[in-house]
N, CA, C and O atoms as a Tripos MOL2 file, in Angstrom:
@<TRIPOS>MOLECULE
protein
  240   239    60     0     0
PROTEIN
NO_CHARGES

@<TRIPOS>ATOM
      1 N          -0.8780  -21.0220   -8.7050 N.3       1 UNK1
      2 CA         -1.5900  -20.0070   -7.9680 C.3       1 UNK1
      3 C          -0.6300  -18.8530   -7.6690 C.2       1 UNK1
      4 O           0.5240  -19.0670   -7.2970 O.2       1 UNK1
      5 N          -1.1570  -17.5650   -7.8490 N.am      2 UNK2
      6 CA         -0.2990  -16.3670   -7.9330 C.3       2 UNK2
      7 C          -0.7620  -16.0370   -6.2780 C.2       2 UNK2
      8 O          -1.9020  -16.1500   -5.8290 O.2       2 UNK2
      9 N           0.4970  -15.5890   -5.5080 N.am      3 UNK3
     10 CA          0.7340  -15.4240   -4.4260 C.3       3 UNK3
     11 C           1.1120  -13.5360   -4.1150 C.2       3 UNK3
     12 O           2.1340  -13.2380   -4.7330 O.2       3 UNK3
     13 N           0.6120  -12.5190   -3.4600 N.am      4 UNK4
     14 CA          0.8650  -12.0290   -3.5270 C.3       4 UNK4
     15 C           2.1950  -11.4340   -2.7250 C.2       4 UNK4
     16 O           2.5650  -12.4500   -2.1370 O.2       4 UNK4
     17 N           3.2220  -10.2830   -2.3200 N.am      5 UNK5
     18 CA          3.8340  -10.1290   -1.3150 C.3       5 UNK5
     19 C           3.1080   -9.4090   -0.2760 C.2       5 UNK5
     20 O           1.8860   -9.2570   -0.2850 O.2       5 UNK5
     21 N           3.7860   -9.0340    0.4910 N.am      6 UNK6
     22 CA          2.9510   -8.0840    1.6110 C.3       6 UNK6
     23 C           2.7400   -6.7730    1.4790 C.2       6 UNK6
     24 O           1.8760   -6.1250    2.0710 O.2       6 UNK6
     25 N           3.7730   -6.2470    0.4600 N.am      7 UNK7
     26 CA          3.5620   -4.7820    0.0530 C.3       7 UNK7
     27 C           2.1020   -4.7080   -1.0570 C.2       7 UNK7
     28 O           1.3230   -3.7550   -1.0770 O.2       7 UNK7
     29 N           2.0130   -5.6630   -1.7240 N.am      8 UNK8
     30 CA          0.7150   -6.1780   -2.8880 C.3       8 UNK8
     31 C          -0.0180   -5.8220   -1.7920 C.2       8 UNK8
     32 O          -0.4630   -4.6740   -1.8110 O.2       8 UNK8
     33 N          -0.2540   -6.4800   -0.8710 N.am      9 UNK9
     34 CA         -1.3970   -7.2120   -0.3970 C.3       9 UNK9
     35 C          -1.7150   -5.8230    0.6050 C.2       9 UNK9
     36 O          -2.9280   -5.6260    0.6690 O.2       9 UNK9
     37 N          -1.0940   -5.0620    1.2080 N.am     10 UNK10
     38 CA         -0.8530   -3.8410    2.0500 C.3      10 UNK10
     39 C          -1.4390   -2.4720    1.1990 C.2      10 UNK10
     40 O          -1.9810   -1.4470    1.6140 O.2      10 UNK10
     41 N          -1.0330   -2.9860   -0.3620 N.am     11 UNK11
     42 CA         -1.8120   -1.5580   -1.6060 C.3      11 UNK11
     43 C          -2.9760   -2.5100   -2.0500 C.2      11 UNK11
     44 O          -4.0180   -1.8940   -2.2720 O.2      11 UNK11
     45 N          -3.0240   -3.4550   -2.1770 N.am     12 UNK12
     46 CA         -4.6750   -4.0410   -2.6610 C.3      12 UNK12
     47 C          -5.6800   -3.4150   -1.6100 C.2      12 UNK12
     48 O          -6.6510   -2.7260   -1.9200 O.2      12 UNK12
     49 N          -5.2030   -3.8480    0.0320 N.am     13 UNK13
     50 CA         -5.8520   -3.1010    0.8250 C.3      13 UNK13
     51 C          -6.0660   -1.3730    1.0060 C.2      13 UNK13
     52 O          -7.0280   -0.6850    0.6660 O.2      13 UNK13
     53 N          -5.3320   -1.1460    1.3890 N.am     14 UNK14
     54 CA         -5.3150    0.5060    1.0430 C.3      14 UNK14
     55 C          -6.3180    0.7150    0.1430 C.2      14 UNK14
     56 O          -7.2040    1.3250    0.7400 O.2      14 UNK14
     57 N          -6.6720    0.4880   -1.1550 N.am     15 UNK15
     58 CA         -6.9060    0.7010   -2.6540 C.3      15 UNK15
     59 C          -8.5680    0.3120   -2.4050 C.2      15 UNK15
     60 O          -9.5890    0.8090   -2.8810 O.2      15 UNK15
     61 N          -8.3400   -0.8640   -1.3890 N.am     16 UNK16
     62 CA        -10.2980   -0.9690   -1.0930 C.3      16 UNK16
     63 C         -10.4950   -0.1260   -0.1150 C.2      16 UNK16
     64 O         -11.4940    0.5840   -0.2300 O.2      16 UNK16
     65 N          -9.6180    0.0590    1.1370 N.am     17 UNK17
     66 CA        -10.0240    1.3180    2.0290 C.3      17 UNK17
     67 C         -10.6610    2.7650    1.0730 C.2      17 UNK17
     68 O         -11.8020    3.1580    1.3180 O.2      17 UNK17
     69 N          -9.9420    3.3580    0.1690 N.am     18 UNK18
     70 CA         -9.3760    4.6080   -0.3610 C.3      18 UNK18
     71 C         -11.3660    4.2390   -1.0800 C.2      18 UNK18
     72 O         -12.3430    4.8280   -0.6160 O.2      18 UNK18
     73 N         -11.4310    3.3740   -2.0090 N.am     19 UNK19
     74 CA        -12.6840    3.1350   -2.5860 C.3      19 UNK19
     75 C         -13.9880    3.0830   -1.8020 C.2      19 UNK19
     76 O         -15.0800    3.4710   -2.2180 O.2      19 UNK19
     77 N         -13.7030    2.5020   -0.5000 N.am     20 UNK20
     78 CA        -14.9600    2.6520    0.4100 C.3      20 UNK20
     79 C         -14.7420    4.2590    1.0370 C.2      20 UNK20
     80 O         -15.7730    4.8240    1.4010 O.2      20 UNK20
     81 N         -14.0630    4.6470    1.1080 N.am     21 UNK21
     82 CA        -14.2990    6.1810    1.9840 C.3      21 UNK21
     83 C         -14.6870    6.9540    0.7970 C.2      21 UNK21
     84 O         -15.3410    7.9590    1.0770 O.2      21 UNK21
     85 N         -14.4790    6.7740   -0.3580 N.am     22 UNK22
     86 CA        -14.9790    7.9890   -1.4080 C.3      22 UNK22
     87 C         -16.5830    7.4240   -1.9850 C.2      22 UNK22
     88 O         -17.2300    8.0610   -2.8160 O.2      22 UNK22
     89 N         -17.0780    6.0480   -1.3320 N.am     23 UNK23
     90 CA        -18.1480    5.6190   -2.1080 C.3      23 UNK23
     91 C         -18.2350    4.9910   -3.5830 C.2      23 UNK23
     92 O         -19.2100    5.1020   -4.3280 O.2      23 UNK23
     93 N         -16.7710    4.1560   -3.9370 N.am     24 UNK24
     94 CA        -16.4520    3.6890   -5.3960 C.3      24 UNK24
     95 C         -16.4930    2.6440   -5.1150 C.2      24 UNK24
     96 O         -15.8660    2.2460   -4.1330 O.2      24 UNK24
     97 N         -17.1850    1.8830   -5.8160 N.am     25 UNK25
     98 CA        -16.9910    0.3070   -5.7990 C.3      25 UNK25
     99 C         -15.6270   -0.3940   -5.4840 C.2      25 UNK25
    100 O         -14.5160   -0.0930   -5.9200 O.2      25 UNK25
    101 N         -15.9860   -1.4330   -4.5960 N.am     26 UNK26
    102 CA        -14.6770   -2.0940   -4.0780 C.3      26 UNK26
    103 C         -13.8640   -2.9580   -4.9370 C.2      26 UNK26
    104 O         -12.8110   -3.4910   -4.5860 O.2      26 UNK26
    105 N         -14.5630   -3.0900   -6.3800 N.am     27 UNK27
    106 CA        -14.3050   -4.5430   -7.2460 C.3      27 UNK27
    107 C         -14.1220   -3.5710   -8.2800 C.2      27 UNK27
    108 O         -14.7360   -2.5060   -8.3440 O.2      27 UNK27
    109 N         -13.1420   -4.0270   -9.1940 N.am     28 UNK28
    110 CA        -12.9770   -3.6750  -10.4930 C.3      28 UNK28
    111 C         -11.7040   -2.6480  -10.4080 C.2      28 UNK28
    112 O         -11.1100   -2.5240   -9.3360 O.2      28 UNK28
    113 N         -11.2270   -1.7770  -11.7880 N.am     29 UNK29
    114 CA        -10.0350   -1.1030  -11.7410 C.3      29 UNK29
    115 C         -10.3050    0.2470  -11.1130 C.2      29 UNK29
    116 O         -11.1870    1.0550  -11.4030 O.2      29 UNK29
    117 N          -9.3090    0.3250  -10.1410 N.am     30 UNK30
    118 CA         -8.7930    1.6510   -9.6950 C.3      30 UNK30
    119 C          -9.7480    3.0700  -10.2330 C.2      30 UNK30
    120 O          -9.1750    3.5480  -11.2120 O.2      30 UNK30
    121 N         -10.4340    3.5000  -10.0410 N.am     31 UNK31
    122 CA        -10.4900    5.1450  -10.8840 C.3      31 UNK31
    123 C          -9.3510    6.0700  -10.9220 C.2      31 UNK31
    124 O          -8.6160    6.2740   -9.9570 O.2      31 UNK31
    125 N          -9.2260    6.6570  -12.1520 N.am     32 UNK32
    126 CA         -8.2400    7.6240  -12.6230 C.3      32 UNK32
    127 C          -7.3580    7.9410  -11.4490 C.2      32 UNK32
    128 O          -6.2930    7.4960  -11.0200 O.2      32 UNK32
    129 N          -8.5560    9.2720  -10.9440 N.am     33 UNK33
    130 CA         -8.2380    9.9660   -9.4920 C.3      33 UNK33
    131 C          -7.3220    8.9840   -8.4130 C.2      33 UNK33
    132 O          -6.1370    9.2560   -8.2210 O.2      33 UNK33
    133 N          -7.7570    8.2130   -7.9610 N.am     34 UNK34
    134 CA         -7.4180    7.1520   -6.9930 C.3      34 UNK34
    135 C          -5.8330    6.7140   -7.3720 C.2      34 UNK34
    136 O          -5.0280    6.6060   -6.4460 O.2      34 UNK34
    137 N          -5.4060    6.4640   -8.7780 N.am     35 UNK35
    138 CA         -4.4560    6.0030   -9.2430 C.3      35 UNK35
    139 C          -3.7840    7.3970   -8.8880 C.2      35 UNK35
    140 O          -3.0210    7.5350   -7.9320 O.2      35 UNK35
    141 N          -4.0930    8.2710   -9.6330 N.am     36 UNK36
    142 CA         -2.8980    9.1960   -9.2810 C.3      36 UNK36
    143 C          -2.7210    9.8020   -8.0730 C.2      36 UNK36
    144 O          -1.5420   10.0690   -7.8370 O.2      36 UNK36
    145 N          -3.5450   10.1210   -7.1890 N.am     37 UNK37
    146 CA         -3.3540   10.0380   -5.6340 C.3      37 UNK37
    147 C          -2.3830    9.2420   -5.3420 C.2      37 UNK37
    148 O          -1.4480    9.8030   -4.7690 O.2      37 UNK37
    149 N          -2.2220    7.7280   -5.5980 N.am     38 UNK38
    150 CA         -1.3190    6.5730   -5.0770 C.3      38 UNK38
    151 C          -0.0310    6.7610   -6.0440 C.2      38 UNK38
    152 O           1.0100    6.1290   -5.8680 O.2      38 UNK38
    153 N          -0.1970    7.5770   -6.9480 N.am     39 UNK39
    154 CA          0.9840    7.4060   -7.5280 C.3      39 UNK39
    155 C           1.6180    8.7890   -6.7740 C.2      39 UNK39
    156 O           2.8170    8.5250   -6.8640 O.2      39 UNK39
    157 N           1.5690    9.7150   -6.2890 N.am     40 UNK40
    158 CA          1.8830   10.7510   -5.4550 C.3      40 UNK40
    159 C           2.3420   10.4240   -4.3420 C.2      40 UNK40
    160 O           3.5120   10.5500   -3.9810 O.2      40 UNK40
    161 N           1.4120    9.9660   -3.7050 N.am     41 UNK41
    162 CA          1.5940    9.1960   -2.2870 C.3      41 UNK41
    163 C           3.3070    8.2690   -1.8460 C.2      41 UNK41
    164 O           4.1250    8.2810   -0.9260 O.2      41 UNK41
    165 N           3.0640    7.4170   -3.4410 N.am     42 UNK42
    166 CA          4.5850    6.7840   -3.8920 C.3      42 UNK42
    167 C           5.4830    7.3760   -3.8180 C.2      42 UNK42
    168 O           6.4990    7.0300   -3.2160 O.2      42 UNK42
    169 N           5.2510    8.8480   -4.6670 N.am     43 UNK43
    170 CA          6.6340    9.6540   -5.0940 C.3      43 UNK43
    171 C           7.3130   10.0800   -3.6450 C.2      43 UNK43
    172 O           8.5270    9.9970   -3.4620 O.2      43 UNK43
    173 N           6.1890   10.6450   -2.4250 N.am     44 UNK44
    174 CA          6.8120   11.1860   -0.8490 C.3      44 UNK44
    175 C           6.8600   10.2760    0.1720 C.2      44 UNK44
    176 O           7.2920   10.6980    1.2450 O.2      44 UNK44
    177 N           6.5480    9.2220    0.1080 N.am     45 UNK45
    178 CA          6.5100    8.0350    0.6350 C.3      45 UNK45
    179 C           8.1730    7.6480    0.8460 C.2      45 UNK45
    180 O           8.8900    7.4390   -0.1330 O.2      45 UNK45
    181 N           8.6770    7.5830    2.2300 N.am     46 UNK46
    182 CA         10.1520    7.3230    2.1160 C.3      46 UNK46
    183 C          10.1870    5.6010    2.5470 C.2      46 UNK46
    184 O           9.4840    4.8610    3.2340 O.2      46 UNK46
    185 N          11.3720    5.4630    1.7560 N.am     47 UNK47
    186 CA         11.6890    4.1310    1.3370 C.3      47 UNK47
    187 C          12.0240    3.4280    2.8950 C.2      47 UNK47
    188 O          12.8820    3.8110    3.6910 O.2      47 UNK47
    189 N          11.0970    2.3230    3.0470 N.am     48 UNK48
    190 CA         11.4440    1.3320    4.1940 C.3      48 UNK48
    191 C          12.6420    0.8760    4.4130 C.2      48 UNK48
    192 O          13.2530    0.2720    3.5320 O.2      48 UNK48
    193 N          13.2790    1.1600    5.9320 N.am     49 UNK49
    194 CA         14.3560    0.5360    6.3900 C.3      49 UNK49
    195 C          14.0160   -1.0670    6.3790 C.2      49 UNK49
    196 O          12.8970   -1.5780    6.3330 O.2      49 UNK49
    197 N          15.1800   -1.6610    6.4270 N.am     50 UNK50
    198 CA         15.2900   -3.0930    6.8890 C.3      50 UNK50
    199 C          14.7920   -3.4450    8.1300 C.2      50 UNK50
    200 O          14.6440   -2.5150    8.9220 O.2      50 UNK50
    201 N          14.5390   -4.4000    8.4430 N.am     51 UNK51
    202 CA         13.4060   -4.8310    9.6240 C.3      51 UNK51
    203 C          14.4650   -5.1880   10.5570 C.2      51 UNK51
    204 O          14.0170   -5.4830   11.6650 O.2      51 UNK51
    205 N          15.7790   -5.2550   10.4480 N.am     52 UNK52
    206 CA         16.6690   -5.6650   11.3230 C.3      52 UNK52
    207 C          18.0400   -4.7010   11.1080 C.2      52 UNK52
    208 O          19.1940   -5.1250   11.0590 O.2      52 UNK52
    209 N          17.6510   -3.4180   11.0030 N.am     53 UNK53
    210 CA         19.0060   -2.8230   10.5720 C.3      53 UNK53
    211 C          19.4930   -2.7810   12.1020 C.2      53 UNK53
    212 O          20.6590   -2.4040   12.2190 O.2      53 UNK53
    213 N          18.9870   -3.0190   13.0110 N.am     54 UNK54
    214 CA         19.9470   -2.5360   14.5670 C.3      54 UNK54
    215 C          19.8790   -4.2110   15.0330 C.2      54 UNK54
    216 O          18.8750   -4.6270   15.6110 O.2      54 UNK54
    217 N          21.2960   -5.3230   14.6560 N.am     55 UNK55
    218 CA         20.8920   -6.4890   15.4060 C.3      55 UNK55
    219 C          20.7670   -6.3860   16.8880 C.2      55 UNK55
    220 O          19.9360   -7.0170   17.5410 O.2      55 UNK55
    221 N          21.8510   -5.3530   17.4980 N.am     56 UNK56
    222 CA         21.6250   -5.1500   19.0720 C.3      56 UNK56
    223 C          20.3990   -4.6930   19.8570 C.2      56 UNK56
    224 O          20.2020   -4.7560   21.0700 O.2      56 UNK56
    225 N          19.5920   -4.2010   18.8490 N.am     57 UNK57
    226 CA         18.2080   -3.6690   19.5320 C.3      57 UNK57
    227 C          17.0080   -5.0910   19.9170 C.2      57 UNK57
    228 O          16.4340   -5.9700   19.2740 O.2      57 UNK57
    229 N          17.0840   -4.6980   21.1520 N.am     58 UNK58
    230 CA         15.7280   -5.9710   21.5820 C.3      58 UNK58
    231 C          14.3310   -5.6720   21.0370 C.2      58 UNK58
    232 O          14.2840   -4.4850   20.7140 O.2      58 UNK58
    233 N          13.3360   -6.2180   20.8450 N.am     59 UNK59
    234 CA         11.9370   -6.0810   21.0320 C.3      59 UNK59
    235 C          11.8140   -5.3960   19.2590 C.2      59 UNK59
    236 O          10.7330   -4.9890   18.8330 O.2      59 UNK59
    237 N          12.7280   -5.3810   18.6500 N.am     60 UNK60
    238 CA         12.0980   -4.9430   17.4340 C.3      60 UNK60
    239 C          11.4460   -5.7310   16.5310 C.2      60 UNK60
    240 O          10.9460   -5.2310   15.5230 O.2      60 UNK60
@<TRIPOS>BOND
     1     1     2 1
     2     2     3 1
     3     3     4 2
     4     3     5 am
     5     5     6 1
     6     6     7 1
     7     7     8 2
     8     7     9 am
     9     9    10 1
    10    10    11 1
    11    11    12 2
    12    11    13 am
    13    13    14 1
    14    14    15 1
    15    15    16 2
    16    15    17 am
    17    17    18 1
    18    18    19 1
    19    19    20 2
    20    19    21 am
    21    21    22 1
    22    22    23 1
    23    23    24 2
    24    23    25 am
    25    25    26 1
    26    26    27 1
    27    27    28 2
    28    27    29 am
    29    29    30 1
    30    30    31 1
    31    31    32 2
    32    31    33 am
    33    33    34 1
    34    34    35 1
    35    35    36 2
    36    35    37 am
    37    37    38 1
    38    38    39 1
    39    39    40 2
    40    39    41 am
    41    41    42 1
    42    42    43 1
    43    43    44 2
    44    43    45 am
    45    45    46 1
    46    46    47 1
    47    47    48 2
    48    47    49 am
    49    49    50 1
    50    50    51 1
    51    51    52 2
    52    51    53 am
    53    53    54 1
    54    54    55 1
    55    55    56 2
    56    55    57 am
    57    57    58 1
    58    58    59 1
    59    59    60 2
    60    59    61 am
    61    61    62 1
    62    62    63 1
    63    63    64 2
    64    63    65 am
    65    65    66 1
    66    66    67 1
    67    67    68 2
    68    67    69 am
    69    69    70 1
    70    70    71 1
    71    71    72 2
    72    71    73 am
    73    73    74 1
    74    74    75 1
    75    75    76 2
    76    75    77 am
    77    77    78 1
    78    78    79 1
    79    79    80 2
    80    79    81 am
    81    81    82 1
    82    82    83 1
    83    83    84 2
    84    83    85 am
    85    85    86 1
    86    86    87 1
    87    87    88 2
    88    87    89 am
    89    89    90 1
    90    90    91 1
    91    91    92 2
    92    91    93 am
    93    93    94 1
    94    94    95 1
    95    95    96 2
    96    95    97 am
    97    97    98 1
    98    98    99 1
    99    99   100 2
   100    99   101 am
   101   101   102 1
   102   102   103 1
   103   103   104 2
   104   103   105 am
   105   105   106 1
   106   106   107 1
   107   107   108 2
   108   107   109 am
   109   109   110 1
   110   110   111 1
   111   111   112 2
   112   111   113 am
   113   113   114 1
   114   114   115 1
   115   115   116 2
   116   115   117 am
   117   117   118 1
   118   118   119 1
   119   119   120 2
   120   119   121 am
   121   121   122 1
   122   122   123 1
   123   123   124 2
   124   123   125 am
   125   125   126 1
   126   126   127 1
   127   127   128 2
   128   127   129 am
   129   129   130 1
   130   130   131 1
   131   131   132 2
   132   131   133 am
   133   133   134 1
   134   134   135 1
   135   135   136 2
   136   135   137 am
   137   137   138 1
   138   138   139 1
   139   139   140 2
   140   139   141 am
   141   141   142 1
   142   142   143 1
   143   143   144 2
   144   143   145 am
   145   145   146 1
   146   146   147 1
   147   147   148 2
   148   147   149 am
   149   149   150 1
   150   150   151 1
   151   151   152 2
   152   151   153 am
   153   153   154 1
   154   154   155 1
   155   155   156 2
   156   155   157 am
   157   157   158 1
   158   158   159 1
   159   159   160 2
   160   159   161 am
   161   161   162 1
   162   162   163 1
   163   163   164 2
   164   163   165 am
   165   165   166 1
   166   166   167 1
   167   167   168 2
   168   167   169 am
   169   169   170 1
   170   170   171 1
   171   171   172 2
   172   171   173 am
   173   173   174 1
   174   174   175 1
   175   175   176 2
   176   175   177 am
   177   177   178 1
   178   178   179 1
   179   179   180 2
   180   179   181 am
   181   181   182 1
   182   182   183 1
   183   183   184 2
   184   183   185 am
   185   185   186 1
   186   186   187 1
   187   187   188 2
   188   187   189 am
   189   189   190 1
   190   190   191 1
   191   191   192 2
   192   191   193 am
   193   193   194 1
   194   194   195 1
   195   195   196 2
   196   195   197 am
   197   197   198 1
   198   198   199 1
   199   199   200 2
   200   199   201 am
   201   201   202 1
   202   202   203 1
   203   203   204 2
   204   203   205 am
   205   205   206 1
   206   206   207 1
   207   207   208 2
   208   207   209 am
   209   209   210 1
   210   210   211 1
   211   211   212 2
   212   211   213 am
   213   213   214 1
   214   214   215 1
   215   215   216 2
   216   215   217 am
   217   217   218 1
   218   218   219 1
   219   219   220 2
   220   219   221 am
   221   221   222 1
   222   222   223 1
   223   223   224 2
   224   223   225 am
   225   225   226 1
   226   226   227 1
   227   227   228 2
   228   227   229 am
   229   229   230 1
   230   230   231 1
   231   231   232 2
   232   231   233 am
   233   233   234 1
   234   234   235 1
   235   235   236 2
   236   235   237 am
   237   237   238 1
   238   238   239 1
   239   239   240 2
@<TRIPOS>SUBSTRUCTURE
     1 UNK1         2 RESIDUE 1 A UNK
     2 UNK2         6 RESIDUE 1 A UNK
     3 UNK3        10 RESIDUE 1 A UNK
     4 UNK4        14 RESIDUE 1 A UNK
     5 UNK5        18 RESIDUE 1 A UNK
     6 UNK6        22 RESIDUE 1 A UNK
     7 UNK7        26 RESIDUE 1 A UNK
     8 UNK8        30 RESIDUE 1 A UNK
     9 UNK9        34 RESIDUE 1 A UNK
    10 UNK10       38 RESIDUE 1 A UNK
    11 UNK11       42 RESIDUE 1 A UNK
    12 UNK12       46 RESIDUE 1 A UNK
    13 UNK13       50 RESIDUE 1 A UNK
    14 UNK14       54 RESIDUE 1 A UNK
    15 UNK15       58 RESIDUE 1 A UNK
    16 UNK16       62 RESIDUE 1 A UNK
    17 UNK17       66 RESIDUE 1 A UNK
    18 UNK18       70 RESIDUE 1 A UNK
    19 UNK19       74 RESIDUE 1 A UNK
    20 UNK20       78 RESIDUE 1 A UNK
    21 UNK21       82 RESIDUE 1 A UNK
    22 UNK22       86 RESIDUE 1 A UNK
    23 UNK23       90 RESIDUE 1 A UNK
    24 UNK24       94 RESIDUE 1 A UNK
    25 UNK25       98 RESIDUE 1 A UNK
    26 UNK26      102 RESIDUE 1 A UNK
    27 UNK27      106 RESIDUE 1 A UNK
    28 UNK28      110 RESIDUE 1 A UNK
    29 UNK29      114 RESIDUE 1 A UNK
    30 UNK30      118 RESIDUE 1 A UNK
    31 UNK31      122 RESIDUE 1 A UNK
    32 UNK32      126 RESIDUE 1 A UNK
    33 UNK33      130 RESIDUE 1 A UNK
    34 UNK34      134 RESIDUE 1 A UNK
    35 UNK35      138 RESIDUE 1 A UNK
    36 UNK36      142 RESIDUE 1 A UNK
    37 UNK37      146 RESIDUE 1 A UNK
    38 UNK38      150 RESIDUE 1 A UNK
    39 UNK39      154 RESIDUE 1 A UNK
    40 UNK40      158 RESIDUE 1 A UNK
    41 UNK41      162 RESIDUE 1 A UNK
    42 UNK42      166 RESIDUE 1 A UNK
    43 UNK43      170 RESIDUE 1 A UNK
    44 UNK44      174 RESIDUE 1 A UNK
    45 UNK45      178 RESIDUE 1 A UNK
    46 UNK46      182 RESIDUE 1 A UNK
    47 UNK47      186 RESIDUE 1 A UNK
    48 UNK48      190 RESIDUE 1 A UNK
    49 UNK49      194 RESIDUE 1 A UNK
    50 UNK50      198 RESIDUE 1 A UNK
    51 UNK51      202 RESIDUE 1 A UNK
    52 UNK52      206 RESIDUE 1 A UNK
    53 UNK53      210 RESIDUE 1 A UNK
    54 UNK54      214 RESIDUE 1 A UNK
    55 UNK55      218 RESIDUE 1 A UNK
    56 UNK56      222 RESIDUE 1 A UNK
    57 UNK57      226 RESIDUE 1 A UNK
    58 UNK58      230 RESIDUE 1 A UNK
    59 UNK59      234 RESIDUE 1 A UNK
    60 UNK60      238 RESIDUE 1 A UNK
C-alpha cells in the first residue's frame, strides 16, 4: 500500500480545493490551467524551514 507524505497529501488537497472553487470535477487529472497555476505557485513559494531550527524556543 502506497502511503503518501504530508506535503502529497497537503497538494492532493489544495488540488481538490483549487477544483471545487473553479467548478472542475474533484476526480480525475488536474486541468492544464490548474497545473500551471501550481507549477507557479511552486516557483514563489519559499522553501520550508525546519520544524525545530530554534531548540531553545518553547511552544513551537
Amino acid at each position: 500500500m502506497d502511503e503518501l507524505s504530508a506535503d502529497e497529501l497537503r497538494g492532493t488537497a489544495f488540488a481538490a480545493n483549487l477544483r471545487r472553487a473553479f467548478g472542475a470535477p474533484v476526480e480525475g487529472d488536474l486541468p492544464t490551467r490548474f497545473a500551471v497555476l501550481l507549477d507557479r505557485l511552486g516557483e514563489v513559494q519559499s522553501p520550508q524551514r525546519p520544524r525545530h531550527a530554534d531548540p531553545h524556543r518553547l511552544g513551537a
